[in-house]
BADO-193973 format. One line per 8 residues: number of its first residue (from 0); their letters; for each residue x, y, z of C-alpha. Coordinates in pm, 1 decimal, padded with zeros to 6 digits. Example, Ala and Ser with C-alpha at 12.3 -4.5 7.8 and 13.67 -1.06 7.14 Angstrom:
2
0	AS	01230.0:-00450.0:00780.0; 01367.0:-00106.0:00714.0
END
This chain:
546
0	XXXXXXXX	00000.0:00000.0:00000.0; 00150.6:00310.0:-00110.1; 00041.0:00605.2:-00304.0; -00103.8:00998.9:-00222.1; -00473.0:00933.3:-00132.4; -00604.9:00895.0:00219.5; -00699.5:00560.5:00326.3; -01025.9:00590.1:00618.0
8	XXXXXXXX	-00810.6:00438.7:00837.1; -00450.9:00258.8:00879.3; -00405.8:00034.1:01160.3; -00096.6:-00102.9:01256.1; -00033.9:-00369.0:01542.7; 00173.2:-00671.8:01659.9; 00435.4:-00424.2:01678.5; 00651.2:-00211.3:01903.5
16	XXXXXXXX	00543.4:00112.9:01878.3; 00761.8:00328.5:02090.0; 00573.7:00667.2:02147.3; 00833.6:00880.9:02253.1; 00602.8:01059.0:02448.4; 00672.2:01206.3:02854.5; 00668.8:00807.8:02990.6; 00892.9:00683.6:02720.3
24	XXXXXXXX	00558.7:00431.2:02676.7; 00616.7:00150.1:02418.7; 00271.2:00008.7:02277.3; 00179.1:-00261.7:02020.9; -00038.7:-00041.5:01813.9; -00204.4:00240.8:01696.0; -00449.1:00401.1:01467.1; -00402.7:00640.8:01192.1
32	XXXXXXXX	-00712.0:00837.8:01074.4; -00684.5:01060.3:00769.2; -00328.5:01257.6:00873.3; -00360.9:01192.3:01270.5; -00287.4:00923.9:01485.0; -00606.2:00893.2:01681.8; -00560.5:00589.6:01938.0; -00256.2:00433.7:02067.9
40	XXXXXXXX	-00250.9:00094.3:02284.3; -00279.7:-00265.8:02238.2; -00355.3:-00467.2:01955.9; -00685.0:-00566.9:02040.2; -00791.5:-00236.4:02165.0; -00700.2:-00073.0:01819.6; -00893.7:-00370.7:01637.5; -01179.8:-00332.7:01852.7
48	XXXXXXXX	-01171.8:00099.9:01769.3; -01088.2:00046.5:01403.2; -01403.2:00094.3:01153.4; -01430.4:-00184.4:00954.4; -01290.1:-00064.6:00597.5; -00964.5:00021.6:00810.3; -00646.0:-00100.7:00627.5; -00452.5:-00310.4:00885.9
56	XXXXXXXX	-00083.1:-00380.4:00833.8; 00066.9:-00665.0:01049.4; 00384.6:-00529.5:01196.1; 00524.9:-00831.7:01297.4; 00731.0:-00735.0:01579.3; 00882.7:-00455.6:01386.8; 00970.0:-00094.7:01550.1; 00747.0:00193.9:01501.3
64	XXXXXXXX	00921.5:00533.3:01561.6; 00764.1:00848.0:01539.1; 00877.2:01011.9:01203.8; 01221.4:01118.5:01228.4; 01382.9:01434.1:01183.1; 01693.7:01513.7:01102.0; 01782.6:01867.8:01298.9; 02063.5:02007.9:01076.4
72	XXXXXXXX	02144.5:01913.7:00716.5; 02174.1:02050.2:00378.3; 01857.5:01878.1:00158.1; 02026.9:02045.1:-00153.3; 02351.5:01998.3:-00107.1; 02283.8:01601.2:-00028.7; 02075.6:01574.8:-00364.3; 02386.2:01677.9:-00537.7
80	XXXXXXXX	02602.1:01414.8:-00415.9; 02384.0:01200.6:-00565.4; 02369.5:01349.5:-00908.7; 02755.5:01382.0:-00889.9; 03056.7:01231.8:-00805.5; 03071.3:01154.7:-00464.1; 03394.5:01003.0:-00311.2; 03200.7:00830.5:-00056.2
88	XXXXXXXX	02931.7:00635.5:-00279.0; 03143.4:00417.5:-00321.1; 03452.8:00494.1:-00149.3; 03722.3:00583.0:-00367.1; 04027.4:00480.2:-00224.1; 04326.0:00727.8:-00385.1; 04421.7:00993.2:-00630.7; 04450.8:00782.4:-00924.1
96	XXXXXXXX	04104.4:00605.2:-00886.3; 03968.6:00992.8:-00875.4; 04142.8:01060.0:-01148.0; 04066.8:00753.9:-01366.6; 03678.4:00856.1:-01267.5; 03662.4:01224.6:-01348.3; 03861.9:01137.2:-01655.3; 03603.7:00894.5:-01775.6
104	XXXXXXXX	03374.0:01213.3:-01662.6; 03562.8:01411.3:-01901.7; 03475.5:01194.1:-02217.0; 03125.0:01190.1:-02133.4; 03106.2:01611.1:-02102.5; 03050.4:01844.2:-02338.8; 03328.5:02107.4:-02359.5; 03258.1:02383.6:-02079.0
112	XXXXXXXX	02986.4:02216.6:-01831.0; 03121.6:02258.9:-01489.8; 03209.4:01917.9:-01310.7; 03155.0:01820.8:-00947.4; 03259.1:01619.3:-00660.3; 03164.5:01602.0:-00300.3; 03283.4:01400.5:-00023.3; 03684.3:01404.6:-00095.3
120	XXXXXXXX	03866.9:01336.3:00213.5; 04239.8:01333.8:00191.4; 04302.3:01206.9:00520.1; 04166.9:00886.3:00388.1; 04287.0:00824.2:00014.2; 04627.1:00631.2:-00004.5; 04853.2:00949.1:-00085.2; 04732.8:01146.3:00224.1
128	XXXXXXXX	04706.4:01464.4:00005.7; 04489.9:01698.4:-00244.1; 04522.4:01659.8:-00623.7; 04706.5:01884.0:-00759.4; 04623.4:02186.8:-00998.7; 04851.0:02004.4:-01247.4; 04701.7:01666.3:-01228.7; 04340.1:01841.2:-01270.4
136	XXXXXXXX	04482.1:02034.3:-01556.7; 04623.6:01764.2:-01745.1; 04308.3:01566.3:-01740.8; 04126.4:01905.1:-01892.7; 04119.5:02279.7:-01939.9; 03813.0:02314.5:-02129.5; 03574.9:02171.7:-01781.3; 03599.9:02345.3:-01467.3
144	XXXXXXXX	03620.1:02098.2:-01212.9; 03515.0:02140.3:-00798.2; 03599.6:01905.1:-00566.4; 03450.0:01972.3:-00209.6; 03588.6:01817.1:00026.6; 03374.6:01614.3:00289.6; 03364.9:01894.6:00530.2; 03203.6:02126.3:00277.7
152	XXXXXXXX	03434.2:02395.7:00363.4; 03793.1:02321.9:00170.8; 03754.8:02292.5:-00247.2; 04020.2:02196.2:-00549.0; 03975.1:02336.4:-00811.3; 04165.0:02372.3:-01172.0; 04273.0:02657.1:-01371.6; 03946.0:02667.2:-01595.3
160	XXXXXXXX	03767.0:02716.6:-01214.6; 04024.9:02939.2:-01170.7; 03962.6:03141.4:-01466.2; 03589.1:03106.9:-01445.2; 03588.6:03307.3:-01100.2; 03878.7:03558.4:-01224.2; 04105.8:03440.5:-00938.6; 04466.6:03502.8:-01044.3
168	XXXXXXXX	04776.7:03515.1:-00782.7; 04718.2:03922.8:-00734.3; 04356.3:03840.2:-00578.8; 04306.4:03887.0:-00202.8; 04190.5:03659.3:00054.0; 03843.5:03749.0:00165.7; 03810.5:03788.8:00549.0; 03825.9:03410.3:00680.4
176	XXXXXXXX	03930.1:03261.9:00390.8; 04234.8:03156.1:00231.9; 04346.8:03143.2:-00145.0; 04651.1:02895.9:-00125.3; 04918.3:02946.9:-00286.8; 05309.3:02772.5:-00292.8; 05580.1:02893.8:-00196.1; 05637.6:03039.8:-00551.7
184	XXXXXXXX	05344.6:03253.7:-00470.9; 05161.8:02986.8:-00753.2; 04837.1:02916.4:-00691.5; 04756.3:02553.4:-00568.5; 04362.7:02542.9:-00676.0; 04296.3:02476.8:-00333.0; 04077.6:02745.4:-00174.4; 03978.2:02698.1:00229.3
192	XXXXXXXX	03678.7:02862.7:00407.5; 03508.2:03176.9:00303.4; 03763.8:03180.6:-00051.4; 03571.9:02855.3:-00127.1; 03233.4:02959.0:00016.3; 03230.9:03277.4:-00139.1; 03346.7:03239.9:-00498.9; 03177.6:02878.6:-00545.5
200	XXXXXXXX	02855.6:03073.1:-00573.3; 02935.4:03245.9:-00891.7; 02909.5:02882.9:-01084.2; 02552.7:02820.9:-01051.5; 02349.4:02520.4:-01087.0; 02042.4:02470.1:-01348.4; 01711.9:02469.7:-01184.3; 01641.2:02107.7:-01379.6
208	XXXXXXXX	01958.4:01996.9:-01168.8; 01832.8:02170.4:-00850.1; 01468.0:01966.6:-00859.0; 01638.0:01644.1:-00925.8; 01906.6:01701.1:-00631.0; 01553.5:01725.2:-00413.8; 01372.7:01447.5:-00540.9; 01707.5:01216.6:-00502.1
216	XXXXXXXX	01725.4:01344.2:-00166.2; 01377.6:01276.4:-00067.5; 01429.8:00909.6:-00149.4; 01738.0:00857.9:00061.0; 01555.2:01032.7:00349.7; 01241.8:00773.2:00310.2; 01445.3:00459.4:00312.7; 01544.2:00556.9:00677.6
224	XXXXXXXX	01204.3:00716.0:00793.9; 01277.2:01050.1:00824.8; 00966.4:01249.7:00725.8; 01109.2:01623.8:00842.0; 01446.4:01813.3:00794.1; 01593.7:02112.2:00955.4; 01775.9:02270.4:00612.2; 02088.0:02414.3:00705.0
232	XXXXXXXX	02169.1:02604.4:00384.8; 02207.7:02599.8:-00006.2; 02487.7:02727.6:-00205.8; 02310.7:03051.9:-00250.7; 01958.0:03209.6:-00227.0; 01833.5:03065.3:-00545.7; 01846.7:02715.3:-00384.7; 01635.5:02867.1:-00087.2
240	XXXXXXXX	01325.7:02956.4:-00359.1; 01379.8:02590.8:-00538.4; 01355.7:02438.4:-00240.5; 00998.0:02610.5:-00153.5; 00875.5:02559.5:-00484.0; 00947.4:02205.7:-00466.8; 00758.2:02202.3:-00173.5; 00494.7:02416.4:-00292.2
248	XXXXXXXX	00437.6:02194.9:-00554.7; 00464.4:01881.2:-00456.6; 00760.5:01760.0:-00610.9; 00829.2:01682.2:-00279.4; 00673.8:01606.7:00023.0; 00953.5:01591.8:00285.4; 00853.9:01888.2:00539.8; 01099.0:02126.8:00570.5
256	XXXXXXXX	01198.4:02405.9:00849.6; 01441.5:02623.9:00645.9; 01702.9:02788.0:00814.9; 01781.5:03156.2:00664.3; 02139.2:03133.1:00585.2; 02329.3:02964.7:00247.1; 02678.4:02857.4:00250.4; 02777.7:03104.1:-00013.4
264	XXXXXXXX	02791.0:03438.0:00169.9; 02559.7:03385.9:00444.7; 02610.6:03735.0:00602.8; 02440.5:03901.6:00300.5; 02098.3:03624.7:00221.8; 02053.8:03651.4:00638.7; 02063.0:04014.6:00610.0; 01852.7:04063.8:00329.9
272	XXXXXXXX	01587.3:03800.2:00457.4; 01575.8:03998.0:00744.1; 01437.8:04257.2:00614.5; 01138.8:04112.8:00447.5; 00998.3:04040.5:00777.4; 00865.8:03655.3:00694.1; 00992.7:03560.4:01049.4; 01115.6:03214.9:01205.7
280	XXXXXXXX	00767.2:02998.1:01179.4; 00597.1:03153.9:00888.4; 00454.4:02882.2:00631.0; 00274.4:02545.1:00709.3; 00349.0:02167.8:00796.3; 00497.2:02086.8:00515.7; 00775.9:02420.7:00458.8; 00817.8:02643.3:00748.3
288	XXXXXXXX	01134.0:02954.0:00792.7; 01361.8:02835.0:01023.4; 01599.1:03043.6:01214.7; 01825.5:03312.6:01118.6; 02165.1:03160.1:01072.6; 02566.8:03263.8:01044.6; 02849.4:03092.0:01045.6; 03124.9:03193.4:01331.1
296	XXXXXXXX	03418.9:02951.5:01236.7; 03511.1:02659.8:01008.3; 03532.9:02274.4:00985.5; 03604.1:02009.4:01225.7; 03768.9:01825.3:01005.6; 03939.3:02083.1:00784.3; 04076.4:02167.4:01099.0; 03934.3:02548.7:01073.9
304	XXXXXXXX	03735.6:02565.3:01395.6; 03821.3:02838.8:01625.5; 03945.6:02717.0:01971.2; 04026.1:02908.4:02274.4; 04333.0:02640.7:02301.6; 04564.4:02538.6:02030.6; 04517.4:02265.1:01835.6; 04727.5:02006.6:01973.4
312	XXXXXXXX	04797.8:01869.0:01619.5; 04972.1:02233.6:01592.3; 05058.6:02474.0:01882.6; 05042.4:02798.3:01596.1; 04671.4:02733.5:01504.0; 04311.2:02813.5:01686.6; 04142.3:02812.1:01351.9; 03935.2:03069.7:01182.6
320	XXXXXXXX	03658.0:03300.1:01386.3; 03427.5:03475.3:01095.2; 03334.6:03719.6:01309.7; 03409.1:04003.7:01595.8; 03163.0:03957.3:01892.3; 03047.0:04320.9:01787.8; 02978.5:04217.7:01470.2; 02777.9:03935.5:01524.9
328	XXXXXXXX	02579.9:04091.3:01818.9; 02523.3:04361.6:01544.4; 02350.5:04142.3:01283.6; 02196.6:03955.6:01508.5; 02014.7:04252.3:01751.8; 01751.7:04263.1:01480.0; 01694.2:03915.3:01426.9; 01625.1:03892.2:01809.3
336	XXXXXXXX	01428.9:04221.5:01844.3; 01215.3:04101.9:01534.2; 01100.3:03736.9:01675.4; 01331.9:03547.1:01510.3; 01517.2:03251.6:01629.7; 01891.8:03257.6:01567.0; 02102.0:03025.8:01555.5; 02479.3:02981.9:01421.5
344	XXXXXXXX	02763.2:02702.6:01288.5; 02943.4:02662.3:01602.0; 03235.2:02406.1:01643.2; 03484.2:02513.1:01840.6; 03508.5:02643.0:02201.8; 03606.1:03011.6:02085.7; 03321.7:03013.1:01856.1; 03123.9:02871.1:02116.2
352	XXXXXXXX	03206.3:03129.5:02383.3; 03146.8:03428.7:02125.5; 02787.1:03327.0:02042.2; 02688.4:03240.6:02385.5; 02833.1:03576.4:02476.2; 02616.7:03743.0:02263.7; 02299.3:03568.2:02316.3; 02377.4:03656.7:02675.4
360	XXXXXXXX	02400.3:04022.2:02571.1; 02050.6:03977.0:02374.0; 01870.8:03773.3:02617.5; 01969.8:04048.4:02906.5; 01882.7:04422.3:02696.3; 01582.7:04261.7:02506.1; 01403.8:03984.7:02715.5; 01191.4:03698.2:02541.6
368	XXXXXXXX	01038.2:03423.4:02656.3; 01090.4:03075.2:02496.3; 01337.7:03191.8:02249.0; 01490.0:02879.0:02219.7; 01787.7:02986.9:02015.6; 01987.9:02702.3:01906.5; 02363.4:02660.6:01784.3; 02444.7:02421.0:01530.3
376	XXXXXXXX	02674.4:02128.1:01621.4; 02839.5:02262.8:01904.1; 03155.6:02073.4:01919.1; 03403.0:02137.5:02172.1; 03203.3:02220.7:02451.9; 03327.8:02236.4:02826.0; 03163.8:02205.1:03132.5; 03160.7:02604.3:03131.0
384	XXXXXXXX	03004.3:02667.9:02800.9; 02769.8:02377.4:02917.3; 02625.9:02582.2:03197.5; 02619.0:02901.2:03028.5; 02420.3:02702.2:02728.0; 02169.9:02590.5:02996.1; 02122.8:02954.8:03149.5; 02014.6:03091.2:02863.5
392	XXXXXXXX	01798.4:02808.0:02764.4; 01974.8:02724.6:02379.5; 01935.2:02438.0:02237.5; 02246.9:02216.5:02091.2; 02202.2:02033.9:01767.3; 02471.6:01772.1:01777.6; 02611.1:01590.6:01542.2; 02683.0:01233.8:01666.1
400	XXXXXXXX	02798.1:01053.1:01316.7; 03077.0:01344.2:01274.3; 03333.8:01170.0:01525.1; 03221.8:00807.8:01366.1; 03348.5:00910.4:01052.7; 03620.5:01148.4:01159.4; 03690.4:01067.8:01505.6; 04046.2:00960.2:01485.9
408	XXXXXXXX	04122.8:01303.0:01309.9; 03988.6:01463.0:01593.0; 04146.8:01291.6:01813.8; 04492.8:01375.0:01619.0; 04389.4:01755.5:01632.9; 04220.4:01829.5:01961.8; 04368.9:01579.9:02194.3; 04201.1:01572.9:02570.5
416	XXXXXXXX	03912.8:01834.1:02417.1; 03728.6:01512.0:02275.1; 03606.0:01402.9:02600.1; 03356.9:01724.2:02566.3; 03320.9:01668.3:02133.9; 02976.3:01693.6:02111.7; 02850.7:01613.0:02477.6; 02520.3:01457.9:02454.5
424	XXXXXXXX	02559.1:01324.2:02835.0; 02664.2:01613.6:02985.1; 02381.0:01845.1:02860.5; 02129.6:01582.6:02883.1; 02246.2:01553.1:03267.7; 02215.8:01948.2:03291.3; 01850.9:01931.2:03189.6; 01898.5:02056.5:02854.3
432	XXXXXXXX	01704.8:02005.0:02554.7; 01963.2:01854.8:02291.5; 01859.7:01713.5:01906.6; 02063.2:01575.5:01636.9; 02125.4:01618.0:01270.0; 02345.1:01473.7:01038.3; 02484.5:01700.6:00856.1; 02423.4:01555.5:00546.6
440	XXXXXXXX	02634.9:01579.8:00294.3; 02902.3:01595.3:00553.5; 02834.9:01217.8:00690.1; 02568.7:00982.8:00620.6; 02223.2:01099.1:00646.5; 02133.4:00758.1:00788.3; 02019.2:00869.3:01108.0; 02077.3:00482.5:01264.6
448	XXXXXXXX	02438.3:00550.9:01236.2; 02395.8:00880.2:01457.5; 02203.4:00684.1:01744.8; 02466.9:00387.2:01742.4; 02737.1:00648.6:01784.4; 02599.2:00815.1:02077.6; 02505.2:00463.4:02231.3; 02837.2:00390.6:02203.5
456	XXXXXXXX	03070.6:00633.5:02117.9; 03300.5:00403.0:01852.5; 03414.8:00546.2:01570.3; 03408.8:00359.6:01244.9; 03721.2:00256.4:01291.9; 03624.8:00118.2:01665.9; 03831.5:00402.0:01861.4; 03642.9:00506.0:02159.3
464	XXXXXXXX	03603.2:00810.1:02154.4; 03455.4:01027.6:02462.2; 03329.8:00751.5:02632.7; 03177.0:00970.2:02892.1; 02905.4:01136.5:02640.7; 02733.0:00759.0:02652.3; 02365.3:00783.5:02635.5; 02109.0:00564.6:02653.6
472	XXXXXXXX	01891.5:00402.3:02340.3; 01606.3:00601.8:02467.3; 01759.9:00930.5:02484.0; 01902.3:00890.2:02120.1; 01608.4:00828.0:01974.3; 01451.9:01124.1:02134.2; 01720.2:01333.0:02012.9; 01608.5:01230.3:01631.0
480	XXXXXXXX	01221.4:01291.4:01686.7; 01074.9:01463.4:02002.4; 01360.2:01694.9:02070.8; 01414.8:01781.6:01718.7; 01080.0:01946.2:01674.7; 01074.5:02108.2:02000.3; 01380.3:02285.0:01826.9; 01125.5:02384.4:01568.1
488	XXXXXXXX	00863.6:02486.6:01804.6; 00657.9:02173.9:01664.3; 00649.0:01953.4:01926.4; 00240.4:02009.6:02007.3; 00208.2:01849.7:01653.9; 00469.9:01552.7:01567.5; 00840.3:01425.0:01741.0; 00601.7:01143.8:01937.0
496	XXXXXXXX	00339.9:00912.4:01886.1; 00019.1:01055.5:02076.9; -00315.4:01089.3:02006.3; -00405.8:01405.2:01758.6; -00010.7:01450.6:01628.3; 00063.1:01433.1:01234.6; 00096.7:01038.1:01145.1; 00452.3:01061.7:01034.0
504	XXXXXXXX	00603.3:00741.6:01153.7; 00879.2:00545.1:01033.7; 00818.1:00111.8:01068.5; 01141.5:00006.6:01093.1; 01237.7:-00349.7:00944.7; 01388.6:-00500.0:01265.6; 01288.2:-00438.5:01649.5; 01523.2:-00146.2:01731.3
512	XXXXXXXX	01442.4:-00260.9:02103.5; 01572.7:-00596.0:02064.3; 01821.5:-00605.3:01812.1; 02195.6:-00602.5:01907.6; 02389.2:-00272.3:01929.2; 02601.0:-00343.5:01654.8; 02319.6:-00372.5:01428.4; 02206.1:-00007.1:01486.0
520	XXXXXXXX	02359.3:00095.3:01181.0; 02218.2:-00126.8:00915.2; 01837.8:-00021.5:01013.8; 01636.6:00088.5:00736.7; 01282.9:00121.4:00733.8; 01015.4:-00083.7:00639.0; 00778.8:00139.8:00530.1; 00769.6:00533.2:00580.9
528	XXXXXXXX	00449.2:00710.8:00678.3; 00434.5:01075.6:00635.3; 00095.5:01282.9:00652.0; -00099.0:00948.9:00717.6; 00050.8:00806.4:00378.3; 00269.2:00557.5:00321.7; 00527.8:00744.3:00087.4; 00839.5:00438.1:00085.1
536	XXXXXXXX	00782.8:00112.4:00154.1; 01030.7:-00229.4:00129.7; 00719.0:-00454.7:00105.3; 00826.7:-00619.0:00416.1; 00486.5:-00470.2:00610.5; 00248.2:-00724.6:00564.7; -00138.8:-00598.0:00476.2; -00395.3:-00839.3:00680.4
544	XX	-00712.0:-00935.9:00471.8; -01032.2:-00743.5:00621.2
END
């Protein structure tokens, strides 16, 4: 059973439906009428309250989750991994099997059409390094290529890019940004931070290519039941309006909470959204403005963060801070004043500190209730900046896959400071409200892989890593669904399973309850419900004769 019409009534029992609700209740059923779930309890007691032309699908001891929501990723940006070359679908393993694959790329281009890649790591490929200019240039100079490295921050370009964005060896660095160059003073192609952000806008993408980056997104997100996404950014502003037309229209269905902020000069699409006043929470169920958002320092992984420490990979660096305090308390006065939530990209203790100083300025000359300003990621986070996050009532969204996949790096770069990487424990001991995201295209949007990691806190690579941050099943899984739409004020209509919420579940194809921790990861779902439709299903969701 799957399509876009209402059916009366859907009933599903003979599972485990874990509610998420105040009790952390686990039932065997419930019942699904129109787009609400409108009884929850026992198999018999939903058979006995269904109507008799109600659709009934065995669930067979299966997991049902409320839908689940990924807090922080970039819907766009994910899509076009999937359209493009993407160094972690499958994994490519060194330089030369990049090479050998954008060169087949070549072939298959016409003369002039930009190519792209997303996910390059160097940390893992065999040679431990970037391409070079010259090995990008010899495969060709008539197809700007852009490779983004997995962090999203750090890109390699070659000298058609180059040319394309009029960057020669006399152009500046922008402020918190970096145009590398040898020690020749020739440029390497590799531009870091805001020289990357910044100047990648200026090679747009087709709207065909935008559409299809969202409807290739939307099926990834289904095969793990996640029915709402907290969109971190575009490129630019022109991904923003594609994104609400494809809502608008249908193409697709995923609801979104839009944050107002783009990778590609952030400072300029916040400001200018600002002044439209469509405030955080305008729109509907299905698209929704999210907060106002900035970026205050760099990648994890790059390493740009800002830290208040060295990085113990290299006693000269802290990283990159985007920002003055003034500054950002400037920009973000109005945003406050207005209604809006804000929010910012937060990784590092520095950065940390700075935002947390301002919201402290905010919160004390213009007082509002139930703000519930967040801060993306926050990664390093000590006990200190723990307390001052719980004063002032912001909400983290963590990232728990980020030190799965790139633990070991951090590790390398910011020694002892892991023990507080992303500290679900900690604030979930101090009362706060914490969700999660994945980041997506960063790490995996599978959102199974985020729960496992803050379960256990193994890496990939089985380092433990911050073993301290430990949390139970339960609290993971409330991190994905009930906490994440608290963090868009839409927890009085889905993040649980209770009577009169949206029916946006996700039936999972294995008991998440009973199976062993080590299968975490490998959990898909079953079947996706989203609006009291089923929108994905693997067929392994049995439908009982009436």
């Amino acid at each position: 059973m799957k399509g876009d019409e209402y059916v009366a009534q859907i009933a599903l029992i003979n599972g485990e439906v874990i509610t998420v609700n105040r009790q952390d209740e686990v039932f065997e059923a419930c019942l699904v009428e129109g787009n609400k779930i409108i009884a929850v309890g026992t198999s018999d007691e939903i058979v006995q309250q269904m109507a008799p032309s109600a659709t009934v699908l065995d669930l067979e001891g299966k997991s049902v989750l409320p839908g689940l929501i990924d807090a922080h990723m970039h819907l766009y940006l994910f899509g076009n991994t999937l359209i493009n070359l993407d160094c972690k679908e499958p994994f490519i393993h060194s330089i030369d099997e990049l090479l050998q694959k954008l060169s087949e790329i070549v072939k298959e281009t016409e003369s002039g059409k930009v190519i792209r890649v997303f996910g390059f790591n160097e940390l893992k490929v065999k040679e431990k390094r970037y391409p070079t200019i010259q090995e990008l240039d010899s495969l060709t100079i008539e197809h700007p290529i852009i490779i983004t490295r997995t962090c999203g921050h750090i890109g390699m370009v070659n000298s058609a890019t180059l040319d394309l964005l009029s960057i020669d060896e006399e152009t500046p660095d922008p402020l918190g940004g970096t145009i590398e160059k040898d020690d020749k003073g020739k440029l390497t192609g590799r531009l870091i931070e805001n020289a990357f952000l910044n100047f990648s806008q200026r090679i747009p993408y087709s709207e065909e290519e935008m559409f299809e980056a969202l409807e290739k997104a939307q099926e990834q997100l289904f095969m793990y039941g996640i029915t709402s996404v907290h969109d971190a950014g575009g490129f630019d502003e022109d991904s923003f309006r594609i994104m609400q037309i494809a809502s608008q229209q249908k193409h697709i269905k995923t609801r979104i909470y839009a944050m107002i902020g783009t990778l590609n000069d952030c400072e300029h699409f916040t400001k200018n959204m600002l002044t439209t006043g469509v405030v955080t929470n305008t729109g509907n169920e299905f698209f929704k403005i999210g907060p106002a958002k900035l970026f205050t320092d760099g990648s994890s992984t790059g390493p740009t963060i800002a830290t208040r420490e060295p990085y113990t990979s290299d006693k000269t660096n802290y990283g990159y801070l985007m920002y003055t305090e003034e500054e950002l308390y400037s920009i973000f006065t109005k945003a406050h004043q207005g209604g809006y939530q804000i929010t910012v990209h937060a990784q590092g203790d520095k950065a940390i500190e700075q935002y947390l100083s301002v919201v402290e300025r905010l919160l004390s000359e213009y007082p509002r209730a139930d703000h519930r300003h967040r801060v993306e990621h926050l990664g390093v986070c000590p006990p200190d900046l723990q307390e001052k996050a719980k004063m002032l009532k912001v909400i983290p969204i963590l990232n728990p896959s980020f030190p799965y996949e790139f633990g070991e790096s951090y590790i390398h770069n910011y020694g002892e400071r892991t023990k507080y990487m992303y500290a679900a424990n900690d604030l979930l001991a101090k009362d706060i409200i914490v969700a999660a995201g994945s980041d997506a295209p960063i790490t995996t949007v599978n959102p199974f892989v985020g729960i496992y990691m803050a379960v256990t806190r193994n890496t990939k690579e089985g380092t433990v890593f911050g073993e301290q941050q430990k949390i139970s099943l339960m609290d993971a899984i409330r991190m994905y669904t009930y906490n994440a739409a608290y963090s868009s004020f839409d927890e009085e209509i889905k993040g649980s399973i209770e009577v009169g919420k949206l029916a946006d579940m996700a039936i999972l194809d294995t008991s998440i309850l009973n199976c062993s921790i080590e299968e975490l990861p490998k959990i898909k779902a079953a079947a996706t419900m989203l609006d009291g439709k089923i929108v994905y299903t693997q067929s392994e969701v049995k439908e009982l004769s009436k």
